[in-house]
CHARMM-style PDB file with segment names, atoms N, HN, CA, C and O in Angstrom:
ATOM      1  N   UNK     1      -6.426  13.657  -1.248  1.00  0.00      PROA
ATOM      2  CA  UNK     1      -5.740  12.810  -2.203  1.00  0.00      PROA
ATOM      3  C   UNK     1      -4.812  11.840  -1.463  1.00  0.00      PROA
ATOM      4  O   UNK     1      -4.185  12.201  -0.467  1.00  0.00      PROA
ATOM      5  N   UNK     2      -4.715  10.282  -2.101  1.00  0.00      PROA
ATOM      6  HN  UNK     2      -5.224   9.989  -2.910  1.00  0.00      PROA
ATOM      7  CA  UNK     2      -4.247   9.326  -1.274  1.00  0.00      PROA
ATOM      8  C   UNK     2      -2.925   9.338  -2.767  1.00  0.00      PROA
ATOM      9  O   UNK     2      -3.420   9.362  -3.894  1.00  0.00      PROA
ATOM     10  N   UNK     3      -1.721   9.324  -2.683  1.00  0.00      PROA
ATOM     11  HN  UNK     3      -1.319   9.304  -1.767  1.00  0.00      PROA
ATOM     12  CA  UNK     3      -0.557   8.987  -3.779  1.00  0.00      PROA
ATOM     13  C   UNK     3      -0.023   7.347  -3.542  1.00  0.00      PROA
ATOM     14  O   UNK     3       0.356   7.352  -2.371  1.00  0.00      PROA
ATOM     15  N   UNK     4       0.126   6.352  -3.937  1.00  0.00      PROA
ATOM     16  HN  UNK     4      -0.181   6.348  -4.888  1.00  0.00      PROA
ATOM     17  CA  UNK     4       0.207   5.198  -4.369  1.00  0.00      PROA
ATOM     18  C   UNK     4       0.657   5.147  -5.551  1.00  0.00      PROA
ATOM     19  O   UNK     4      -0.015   5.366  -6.559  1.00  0.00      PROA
ATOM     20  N   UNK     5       2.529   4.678  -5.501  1.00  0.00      PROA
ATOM     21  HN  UNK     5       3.074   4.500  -4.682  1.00  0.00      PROA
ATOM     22  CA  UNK     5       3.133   4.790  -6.713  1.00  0.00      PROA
ATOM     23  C   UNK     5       3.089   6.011  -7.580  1.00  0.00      PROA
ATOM     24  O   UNK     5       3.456   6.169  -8.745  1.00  0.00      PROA
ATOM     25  N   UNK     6       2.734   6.550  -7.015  1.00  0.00      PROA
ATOM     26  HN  UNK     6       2.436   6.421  -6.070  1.00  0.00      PROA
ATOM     27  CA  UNK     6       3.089   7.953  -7.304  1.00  0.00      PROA
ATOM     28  C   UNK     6       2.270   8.578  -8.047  1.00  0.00      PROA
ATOM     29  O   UNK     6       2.412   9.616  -8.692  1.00  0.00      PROA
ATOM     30  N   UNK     7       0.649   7.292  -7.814  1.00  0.00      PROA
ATOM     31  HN  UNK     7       0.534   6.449  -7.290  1.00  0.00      PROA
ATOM     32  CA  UNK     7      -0.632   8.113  -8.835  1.00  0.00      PROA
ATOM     33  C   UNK     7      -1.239   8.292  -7.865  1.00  0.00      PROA
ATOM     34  O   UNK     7      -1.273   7.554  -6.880  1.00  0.00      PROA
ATOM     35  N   UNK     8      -2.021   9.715  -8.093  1.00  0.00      PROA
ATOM     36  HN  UNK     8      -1.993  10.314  -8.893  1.00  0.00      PROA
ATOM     37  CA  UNK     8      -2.611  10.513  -6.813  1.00  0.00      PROA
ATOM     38  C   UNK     8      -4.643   9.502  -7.017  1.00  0.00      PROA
ATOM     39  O   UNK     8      -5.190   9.255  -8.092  1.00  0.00      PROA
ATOM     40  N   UNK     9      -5.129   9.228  -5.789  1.00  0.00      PROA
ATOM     41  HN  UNK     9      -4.684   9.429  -4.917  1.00  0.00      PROA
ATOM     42  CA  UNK     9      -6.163   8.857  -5.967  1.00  0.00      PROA
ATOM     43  C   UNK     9      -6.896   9.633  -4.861  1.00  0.00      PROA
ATOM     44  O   UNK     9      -6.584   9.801  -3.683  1.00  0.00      PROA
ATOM     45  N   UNK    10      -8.432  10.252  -5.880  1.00  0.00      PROA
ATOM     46  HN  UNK    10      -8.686  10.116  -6.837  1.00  0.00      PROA
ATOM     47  CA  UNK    10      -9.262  11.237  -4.873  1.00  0.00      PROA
ATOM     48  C   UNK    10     -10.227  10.428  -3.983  1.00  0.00      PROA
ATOM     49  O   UNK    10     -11.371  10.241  -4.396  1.00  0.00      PROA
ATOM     50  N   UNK    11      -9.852   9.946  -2.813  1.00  0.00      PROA
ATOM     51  HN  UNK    11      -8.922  10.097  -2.477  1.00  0.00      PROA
ATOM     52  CA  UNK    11     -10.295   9.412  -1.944  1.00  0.00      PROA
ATOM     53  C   UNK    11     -10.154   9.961  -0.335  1.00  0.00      PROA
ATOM     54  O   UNK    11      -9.033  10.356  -0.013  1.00  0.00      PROA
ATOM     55  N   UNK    12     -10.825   9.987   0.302  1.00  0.00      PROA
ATOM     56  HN  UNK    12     -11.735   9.666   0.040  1.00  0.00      PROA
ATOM     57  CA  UNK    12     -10.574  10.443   1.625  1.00  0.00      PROA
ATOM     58  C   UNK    12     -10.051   9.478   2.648  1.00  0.00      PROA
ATOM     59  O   UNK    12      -9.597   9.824   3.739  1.00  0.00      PROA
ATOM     60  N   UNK    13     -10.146   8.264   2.226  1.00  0.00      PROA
ATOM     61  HN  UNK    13     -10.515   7.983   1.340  1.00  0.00      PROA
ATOM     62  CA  UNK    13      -9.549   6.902   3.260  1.00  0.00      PROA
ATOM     63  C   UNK    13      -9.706   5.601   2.661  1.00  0.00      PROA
ATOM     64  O   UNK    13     -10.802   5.467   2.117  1.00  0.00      PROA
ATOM     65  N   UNK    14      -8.783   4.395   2.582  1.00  0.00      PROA
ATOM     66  HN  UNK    14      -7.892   4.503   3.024  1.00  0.00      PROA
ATOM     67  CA  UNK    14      -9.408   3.480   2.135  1.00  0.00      PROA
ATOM     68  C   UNK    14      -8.340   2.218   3.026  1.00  0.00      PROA
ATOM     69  O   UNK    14      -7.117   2.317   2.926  1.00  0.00      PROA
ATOM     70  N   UNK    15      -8.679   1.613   3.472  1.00  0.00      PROA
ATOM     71  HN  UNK    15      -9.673   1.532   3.554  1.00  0.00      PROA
ATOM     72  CA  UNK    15      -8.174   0.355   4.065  1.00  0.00      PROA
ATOM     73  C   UNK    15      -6.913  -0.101   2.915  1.00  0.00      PROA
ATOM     74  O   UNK    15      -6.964  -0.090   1.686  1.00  0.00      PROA
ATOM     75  N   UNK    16      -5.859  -0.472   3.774  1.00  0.00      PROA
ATOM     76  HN  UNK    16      -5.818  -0.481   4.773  1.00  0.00      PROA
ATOM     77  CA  UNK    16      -4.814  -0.776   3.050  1.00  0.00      PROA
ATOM     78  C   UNK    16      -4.870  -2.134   2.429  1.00  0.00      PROA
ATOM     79  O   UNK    16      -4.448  -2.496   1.330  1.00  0.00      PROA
ATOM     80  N   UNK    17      -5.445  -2.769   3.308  1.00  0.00      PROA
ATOM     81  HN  UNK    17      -5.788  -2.476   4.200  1.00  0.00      PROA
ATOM     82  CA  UNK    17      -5.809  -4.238   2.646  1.00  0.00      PROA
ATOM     83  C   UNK    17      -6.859  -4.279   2.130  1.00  0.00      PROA
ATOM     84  O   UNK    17      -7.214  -5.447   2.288  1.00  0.00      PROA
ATOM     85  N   UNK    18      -7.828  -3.622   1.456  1.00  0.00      PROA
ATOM     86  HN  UNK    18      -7.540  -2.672   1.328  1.00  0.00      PROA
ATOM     87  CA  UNK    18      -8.428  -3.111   0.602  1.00  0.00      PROA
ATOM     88  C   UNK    18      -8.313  -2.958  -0.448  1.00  0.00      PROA
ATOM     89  O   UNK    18      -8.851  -3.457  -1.436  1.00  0.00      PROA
ATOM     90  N   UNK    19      -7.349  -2.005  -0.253  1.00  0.00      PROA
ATOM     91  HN  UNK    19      -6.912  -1.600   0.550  1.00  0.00      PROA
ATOM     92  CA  UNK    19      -6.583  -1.567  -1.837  1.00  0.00      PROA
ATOM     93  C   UNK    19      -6.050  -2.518  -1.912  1.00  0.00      PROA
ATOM     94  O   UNK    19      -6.484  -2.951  -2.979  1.00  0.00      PROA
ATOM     95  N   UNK    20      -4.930  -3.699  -1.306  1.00  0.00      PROA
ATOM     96  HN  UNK    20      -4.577  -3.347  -0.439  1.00  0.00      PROA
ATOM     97  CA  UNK    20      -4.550  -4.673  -2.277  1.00  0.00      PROA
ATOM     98  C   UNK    20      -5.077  -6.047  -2.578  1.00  0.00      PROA
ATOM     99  O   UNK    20      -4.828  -6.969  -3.354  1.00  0.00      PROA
ATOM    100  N   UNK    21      -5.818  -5.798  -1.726  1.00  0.00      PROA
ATOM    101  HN  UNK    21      -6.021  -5.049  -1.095  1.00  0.00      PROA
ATOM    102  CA  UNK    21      -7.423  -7.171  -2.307  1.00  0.00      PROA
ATOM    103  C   UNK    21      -7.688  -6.496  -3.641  1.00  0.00      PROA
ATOM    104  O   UNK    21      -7.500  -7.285  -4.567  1.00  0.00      PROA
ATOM    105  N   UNK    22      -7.997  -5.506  -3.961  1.00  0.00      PROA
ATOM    106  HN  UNK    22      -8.149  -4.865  -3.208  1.00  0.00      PROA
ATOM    107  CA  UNK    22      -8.763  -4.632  -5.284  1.00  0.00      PROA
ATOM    108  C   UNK    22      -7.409  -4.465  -6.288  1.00  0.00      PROA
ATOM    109  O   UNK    22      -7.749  -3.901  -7.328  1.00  0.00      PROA
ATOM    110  N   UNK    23      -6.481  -4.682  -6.272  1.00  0.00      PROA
ATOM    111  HN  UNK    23      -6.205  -5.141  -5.427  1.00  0.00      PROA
ATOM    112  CA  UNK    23      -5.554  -4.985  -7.074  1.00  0.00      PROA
ATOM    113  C   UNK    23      -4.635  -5.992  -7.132  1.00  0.00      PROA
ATOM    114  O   UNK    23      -3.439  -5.980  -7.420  1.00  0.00      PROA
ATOM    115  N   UNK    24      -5.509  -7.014  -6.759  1.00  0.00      PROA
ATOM    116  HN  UNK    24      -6.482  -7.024  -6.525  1.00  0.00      PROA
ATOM    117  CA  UNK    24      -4.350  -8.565  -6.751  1.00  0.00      PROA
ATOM    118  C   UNK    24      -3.380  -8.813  -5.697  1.00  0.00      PROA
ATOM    119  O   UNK    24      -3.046  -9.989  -5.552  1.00  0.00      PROA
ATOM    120  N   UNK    25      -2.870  -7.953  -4.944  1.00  0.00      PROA
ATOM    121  HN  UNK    25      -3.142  -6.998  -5.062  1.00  0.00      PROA
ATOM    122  CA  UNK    25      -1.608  -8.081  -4.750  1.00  0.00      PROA
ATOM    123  C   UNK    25      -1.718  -8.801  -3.366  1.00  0.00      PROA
ATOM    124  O   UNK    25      -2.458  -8.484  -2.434  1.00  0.00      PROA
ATOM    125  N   UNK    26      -0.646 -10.046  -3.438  1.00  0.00      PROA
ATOM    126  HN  UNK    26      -0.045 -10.303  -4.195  1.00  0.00      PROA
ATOM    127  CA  UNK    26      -0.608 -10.814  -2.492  1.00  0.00      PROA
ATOM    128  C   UNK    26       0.524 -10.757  -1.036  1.00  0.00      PROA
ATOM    129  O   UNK    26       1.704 -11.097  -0.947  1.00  0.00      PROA
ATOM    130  N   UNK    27      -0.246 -10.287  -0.206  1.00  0.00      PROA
ATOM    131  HN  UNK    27      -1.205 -10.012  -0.279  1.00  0.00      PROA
ATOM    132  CA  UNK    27       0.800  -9.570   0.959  1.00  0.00      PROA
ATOM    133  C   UNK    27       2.222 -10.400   1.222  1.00  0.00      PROA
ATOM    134  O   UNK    27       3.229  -9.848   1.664  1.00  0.00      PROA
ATOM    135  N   UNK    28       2.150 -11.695   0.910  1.00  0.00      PROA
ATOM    136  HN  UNK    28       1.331 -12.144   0.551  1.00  0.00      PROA
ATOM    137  CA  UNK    28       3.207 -12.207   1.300  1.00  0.00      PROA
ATOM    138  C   UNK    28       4.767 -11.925   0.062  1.00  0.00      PROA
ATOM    139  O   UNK    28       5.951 -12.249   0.150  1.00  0.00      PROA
ATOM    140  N   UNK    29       4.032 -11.241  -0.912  1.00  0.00      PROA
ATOM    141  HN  UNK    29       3.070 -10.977  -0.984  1.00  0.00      PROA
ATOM    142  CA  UNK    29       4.727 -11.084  -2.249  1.00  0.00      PROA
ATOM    143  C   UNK    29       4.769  -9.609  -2.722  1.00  0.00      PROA
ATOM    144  O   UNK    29       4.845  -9.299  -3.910  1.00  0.00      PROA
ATOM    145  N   UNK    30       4.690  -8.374  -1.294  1.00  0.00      PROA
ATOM    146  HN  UNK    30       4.628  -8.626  -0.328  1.00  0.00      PROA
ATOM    147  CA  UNK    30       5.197  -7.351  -1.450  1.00  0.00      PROA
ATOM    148  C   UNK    30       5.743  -6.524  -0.481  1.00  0.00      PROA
ATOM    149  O   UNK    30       5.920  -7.366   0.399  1.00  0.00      PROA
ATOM    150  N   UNK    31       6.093  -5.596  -0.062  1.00  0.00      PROA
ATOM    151  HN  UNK    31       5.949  -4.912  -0.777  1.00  0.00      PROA
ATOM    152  CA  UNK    31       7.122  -4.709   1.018  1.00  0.00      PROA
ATOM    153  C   UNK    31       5.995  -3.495   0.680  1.00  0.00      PROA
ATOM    154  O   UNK    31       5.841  -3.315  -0.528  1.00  0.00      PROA
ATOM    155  N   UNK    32       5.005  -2.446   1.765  1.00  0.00      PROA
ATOM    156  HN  UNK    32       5.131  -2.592   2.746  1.00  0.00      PROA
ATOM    157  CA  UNK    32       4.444  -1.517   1.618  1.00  0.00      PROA
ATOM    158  C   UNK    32       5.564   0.068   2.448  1.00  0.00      PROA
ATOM    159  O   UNK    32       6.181   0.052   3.513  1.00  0.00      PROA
ATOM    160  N   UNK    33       5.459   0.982   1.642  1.00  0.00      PROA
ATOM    161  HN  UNK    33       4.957   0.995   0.776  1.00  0.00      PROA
ATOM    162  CA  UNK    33       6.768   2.042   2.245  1.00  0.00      PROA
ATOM    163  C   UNK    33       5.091   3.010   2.641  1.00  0.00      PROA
ATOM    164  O   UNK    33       4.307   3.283   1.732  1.00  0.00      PROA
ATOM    165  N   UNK    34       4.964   3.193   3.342  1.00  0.00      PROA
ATOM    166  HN  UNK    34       5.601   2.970   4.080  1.00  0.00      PROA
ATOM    167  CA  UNK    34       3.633   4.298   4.210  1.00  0.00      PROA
ATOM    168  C   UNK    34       4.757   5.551   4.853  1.00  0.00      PROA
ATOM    169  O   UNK    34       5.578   5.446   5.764  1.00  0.00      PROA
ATOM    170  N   UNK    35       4.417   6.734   3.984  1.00  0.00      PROA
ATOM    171  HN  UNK    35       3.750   6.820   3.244  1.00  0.00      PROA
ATOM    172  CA  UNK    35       4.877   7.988   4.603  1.00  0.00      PROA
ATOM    173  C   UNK    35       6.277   7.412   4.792  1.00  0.00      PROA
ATOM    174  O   UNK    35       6.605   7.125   5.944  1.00  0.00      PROA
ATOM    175  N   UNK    36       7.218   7.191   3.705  1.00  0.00      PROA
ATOM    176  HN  UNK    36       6.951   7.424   2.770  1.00  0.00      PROA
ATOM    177  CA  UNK    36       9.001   7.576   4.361  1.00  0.00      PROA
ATOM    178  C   UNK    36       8.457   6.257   4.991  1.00  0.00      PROA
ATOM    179  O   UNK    36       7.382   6.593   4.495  1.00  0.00      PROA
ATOM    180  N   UNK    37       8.196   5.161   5.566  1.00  0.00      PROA
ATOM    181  HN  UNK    37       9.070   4.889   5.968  1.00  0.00      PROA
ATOM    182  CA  UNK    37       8.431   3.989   6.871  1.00  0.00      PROA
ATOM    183  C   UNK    37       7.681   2.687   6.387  1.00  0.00      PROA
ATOM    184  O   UNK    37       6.499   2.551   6.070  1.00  0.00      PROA
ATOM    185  N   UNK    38       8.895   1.609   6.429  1.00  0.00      PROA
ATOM    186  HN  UNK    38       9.855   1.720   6.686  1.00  0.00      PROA
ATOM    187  CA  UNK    38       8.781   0.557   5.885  1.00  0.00      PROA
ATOM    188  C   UNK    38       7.043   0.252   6.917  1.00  0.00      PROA
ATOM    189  O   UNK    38       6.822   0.772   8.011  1.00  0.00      PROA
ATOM    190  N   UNK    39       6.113  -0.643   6.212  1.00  0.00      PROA
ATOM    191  HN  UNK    39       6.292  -1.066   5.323  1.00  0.00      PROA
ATOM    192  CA  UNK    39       5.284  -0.987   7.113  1.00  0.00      PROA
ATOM    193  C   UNK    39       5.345  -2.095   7.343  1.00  0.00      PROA
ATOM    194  O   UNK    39       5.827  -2.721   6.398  1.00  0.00      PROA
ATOM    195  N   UNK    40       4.967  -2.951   8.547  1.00  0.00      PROA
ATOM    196  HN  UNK    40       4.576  -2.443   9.314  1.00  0.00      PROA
ATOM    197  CA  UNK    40       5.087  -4.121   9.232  1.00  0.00      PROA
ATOM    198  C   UNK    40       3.573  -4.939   8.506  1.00  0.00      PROA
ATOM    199  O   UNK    40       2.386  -4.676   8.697  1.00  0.00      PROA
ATOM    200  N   UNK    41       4.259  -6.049   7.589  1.00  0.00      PROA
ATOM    201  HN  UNK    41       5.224  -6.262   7.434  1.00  0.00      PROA
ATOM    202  CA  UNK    41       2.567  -7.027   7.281  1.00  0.00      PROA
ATOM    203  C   UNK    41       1.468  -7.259   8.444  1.00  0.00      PROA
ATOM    204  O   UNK    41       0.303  -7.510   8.133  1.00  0.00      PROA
ATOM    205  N   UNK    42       1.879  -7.166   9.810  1.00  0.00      PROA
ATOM    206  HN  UNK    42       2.825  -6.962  10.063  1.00  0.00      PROA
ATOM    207  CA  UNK    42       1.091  -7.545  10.584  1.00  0.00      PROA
ATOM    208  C   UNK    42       0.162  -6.507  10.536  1.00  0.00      PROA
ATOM    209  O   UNK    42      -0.861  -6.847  11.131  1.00  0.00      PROA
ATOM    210  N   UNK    43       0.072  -5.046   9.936  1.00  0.00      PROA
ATOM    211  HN  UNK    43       0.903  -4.770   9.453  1.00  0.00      PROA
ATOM    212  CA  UNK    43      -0.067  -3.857   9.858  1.00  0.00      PROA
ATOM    213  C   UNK    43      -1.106  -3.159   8.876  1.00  0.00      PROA
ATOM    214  O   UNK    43      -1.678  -2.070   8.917  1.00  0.00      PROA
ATOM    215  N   UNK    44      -1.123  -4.265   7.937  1.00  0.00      PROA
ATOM    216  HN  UNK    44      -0.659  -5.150   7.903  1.00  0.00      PROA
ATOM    217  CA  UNK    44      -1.887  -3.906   6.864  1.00  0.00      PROA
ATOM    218  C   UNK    44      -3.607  -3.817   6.927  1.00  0.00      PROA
ATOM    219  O   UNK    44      -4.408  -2.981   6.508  1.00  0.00      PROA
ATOM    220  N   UNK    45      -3.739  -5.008   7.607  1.00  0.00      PROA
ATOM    221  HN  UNK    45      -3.088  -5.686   7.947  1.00  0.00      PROA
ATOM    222  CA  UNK    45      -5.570  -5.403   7.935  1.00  0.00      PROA
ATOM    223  C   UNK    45      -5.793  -4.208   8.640  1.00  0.00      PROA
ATOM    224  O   UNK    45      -6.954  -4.009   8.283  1.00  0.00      PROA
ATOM    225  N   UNK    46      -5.510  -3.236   9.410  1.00  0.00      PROA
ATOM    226  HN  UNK    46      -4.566  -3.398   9.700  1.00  0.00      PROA
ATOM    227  CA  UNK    46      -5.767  -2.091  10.178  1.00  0.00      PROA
ATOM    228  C   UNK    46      -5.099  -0.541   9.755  1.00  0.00      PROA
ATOM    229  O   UNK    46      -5.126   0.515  10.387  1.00  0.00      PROA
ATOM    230  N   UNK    47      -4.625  -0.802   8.706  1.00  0.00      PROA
ATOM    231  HN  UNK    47      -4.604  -1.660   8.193  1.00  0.00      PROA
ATOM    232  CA  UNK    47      -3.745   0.622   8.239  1.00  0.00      PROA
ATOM    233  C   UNK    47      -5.102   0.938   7.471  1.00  0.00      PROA
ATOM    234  O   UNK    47      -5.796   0.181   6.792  1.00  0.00      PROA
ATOM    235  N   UNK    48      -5.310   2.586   7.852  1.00  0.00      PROA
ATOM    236  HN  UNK    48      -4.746   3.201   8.404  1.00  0.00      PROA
ATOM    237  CA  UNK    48      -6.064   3.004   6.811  1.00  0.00      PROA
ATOM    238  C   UNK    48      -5.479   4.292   6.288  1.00  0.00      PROA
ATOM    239  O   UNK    48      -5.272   5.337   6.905  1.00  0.00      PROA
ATOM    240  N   UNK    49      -5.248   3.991   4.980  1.00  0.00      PROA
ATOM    241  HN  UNK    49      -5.416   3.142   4.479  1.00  0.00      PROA
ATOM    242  CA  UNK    49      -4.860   5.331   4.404  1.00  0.00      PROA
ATOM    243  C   UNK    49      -5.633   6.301   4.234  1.00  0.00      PROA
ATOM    244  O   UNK    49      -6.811   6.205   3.891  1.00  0.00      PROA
ATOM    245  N   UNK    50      -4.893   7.548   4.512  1.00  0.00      PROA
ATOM    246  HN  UNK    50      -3.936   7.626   4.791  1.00  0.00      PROA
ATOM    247  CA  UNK    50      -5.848   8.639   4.769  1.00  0.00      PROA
ATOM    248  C   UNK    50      -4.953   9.753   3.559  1.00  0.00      PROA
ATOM    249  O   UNK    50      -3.955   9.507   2.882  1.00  0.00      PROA
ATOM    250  N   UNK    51      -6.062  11.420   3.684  1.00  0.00      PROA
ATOM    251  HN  UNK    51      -6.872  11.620   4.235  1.00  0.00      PROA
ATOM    252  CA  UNK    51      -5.781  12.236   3.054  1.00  0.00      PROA
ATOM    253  C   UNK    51      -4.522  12.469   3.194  1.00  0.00      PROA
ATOM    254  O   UNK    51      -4.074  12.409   4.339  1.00  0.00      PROA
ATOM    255  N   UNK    52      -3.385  12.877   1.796  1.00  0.00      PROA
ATOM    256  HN  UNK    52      -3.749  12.926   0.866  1.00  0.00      PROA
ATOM    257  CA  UNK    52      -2.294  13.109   2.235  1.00  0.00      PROA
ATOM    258  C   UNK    52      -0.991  12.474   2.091  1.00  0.00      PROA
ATOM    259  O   UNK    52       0.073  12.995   1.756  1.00  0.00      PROA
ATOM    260  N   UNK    53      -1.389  10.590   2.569  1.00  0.00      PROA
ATOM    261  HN  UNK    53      -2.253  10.167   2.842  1.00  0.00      PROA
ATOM    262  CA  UNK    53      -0.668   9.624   2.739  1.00  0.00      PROA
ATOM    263  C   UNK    53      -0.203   9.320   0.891  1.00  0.00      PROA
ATOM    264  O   UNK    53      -0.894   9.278  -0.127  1.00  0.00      PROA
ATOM    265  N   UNK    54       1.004   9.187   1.094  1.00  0.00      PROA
ATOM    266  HN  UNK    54       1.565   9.221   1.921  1.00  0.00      PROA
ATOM    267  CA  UNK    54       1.830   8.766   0.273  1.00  0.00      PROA
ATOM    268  C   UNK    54       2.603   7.481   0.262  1.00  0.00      PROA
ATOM    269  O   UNK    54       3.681   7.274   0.819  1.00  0.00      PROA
ATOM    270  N   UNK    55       1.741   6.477  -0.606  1.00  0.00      PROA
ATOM    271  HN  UNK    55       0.865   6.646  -1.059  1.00  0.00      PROA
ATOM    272  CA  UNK    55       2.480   5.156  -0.352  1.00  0.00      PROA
ATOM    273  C   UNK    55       3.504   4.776  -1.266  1.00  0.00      PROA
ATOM    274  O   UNK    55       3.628   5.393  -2.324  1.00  0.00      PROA
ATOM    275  N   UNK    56       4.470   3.544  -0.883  1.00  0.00      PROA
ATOM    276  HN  UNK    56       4.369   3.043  -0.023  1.00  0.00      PROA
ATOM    277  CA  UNK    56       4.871   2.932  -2.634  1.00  0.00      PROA
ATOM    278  C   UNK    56       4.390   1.458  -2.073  1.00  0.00      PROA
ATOM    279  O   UNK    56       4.428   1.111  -0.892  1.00  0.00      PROA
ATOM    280  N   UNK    57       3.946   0.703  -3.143  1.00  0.00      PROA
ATOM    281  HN  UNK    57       3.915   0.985  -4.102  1.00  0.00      PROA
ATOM    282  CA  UNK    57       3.976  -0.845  -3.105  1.00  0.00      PROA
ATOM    283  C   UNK    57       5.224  -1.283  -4.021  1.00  0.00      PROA
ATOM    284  O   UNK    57       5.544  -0.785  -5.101  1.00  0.00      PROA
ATOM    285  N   UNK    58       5.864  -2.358  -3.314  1.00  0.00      PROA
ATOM    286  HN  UNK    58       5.604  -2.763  -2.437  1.00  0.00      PROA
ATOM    287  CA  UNK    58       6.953  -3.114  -3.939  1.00  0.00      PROA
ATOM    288  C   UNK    58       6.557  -4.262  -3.958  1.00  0.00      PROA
ATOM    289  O   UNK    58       6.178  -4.807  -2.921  1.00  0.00      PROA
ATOM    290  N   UNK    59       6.558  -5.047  -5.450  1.00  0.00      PROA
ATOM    291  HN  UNK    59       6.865  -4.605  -6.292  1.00  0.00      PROA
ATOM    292  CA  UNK    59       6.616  -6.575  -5.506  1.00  0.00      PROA
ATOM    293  C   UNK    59       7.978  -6.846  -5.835  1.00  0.00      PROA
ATOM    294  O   UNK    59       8.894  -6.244  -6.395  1.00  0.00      PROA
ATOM    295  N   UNK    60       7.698  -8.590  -4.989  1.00  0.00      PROA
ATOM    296  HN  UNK    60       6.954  -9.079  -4.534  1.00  0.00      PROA
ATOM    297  CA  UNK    60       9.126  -9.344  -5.050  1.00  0.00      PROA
ATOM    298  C   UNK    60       8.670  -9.898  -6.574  1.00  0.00      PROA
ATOM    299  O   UNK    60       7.560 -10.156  -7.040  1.00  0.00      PROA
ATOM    300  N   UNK    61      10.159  -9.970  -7.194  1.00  0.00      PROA
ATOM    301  HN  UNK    61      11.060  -9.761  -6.816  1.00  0.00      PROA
ATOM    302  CA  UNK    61      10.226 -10.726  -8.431  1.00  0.00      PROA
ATOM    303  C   UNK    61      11.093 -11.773  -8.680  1.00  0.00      PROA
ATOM    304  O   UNK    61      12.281 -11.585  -8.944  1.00  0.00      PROA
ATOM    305  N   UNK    62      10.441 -13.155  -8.597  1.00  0.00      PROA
ATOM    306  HN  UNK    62       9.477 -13.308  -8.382  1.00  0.00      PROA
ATOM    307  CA  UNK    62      11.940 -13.739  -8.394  1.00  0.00      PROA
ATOM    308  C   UNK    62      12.244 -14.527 -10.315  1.00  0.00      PROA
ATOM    309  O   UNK    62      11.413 -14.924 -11.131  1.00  0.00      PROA
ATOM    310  N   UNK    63      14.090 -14.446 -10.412  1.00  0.00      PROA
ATOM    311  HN  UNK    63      14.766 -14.123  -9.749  1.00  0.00      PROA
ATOM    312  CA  UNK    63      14.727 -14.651 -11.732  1.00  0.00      PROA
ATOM    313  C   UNK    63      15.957 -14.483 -11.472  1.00  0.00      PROA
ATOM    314  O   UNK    63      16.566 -13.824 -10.630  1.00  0.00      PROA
ATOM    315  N   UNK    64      16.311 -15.318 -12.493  1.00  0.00      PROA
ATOM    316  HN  UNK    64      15.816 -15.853 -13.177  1.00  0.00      PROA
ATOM    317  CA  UNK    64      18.062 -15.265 -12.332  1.00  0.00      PROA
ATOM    318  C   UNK    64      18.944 -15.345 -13.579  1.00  0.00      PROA
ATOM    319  OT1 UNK    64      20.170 -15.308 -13.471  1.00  0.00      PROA
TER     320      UNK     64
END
C-alpha cells in the first residue's frame, strides 16, 4: 500500500511524476512531503513510490 493524503492506494510502485501527470497537478504549483522529508522538484521525474511510502501533496493557493 502506497498512502497519498492519507488515502491508502494498492499498488506496489508508481512513479511520482506519474501520479501527478494522472491527477493534474502541476509541479511548479505544489510542495511533495515523501516519508516525514520535504522533496526537492528536481526529484520528482525519478522518485518512485514504493510499498509503504506515505506521501502528502500540497497545492499553492493564491488569494487575499
Amino acid at each position: 500500500m502506497i498512502t497519498i493524503n492519507g488515502e491508502q492506494f494498492d499498488l506496489q510502485e508508481i512513479k511520482l511524476s506519474d501520479y501527478l501527470n494522472e491527477k493534474n497537478l502541476k509541479p511548479e504549483r505544489i510542495a511533495v512531503e515523501l516519508n516525514g522529508k520535504i522533496l526537492p522538484k528536481s526529484k520528482y521525474n525519478e522518485t518512485i513510490l514504493k510499498d509503504g511510502d506515505k506521501a502528502e501533496v500540497v497545492s499553492f493557493v493564491g488569494g487575499g
